[in-house]
C-alpha positions as CSV (number, residue, x, y, z in Angstrom):
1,X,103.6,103.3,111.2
2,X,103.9,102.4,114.7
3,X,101.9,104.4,117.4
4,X,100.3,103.9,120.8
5,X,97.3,102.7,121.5
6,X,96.2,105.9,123.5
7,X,96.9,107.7,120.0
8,X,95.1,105.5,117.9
9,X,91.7,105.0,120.3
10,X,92.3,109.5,120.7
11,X,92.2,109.4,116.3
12,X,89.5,106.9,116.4
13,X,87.3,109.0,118.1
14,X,88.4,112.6,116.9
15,X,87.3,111.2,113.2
16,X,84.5,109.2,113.8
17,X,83.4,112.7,115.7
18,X,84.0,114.4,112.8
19,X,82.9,112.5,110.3
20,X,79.2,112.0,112.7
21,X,79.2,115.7,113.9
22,X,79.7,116.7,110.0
23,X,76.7,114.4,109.1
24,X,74.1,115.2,112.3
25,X,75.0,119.2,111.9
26,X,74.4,119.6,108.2
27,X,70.4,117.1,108.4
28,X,69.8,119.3,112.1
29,X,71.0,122.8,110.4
30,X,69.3,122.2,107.4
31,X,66.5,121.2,108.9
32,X,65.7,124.1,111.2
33,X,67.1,127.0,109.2
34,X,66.9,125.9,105.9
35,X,69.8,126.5,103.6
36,X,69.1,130.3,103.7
37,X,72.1,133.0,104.4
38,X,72.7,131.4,107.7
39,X,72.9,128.7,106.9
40,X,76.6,128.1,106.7
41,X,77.4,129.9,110.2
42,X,74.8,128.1,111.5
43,X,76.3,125.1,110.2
44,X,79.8,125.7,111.4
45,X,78.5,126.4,115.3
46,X,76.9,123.2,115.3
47,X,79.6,121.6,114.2
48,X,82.3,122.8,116.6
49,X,79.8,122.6,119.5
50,X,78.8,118.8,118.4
51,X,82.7,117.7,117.4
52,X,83.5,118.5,121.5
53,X,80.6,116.8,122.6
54,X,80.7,113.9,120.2
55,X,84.4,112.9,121.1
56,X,84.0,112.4,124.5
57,X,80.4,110.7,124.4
58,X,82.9,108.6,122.0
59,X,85.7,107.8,124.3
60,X,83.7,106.8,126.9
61,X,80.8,104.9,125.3
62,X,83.0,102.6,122.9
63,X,84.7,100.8,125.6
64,X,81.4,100.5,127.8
65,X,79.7,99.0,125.1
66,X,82.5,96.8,124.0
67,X,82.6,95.3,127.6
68,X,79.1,95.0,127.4
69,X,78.4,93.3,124.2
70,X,81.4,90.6,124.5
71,X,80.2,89.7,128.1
72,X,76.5,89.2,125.9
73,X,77.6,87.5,122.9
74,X,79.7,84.7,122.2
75,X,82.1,86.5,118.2
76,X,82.2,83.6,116.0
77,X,85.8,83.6,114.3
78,X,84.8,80.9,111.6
79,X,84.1,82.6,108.6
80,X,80.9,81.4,107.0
């Protein structure tokens, strides 16, 4: 399937935000409120709040630090 490369970098990020947002909200939640009975709406408000913030931190950072790190390192294509 053929798509854009604005679409692909925008799923990129929406799923590696989901997938960190998922992991950070259920250690933090569990972690300060234990899994008690509010737990799970705990849970699902740091999840949306983190899923927002996550995908643009995302968006942004990726290509900064991809710019970065290939002005810093030399990739080595042979494969040893």
């Amino acid at each position: 399937m053929k798509i854009s490369k604005l679409l692909y970098d925008c799923l990129f990020n929406l799923i590696v935000s989901i997938i960190m947002s998922i992991v950070m909200s259920l250690v933090l939640t569990s972690v300060n409120v234990g899994f008690t009975h509010v737990f799970f709406s705990a849970f699902l408000k740091s999840f949306i709040i983190s899923v927002f913030i996550s995908f643009f931190v995302i968006y942004f950072t990726i290509p900064l630090v991809s710019k970065w790190l290939q002005k810093v390192f030399i990739i080595n294509n042979e494969n040893k």
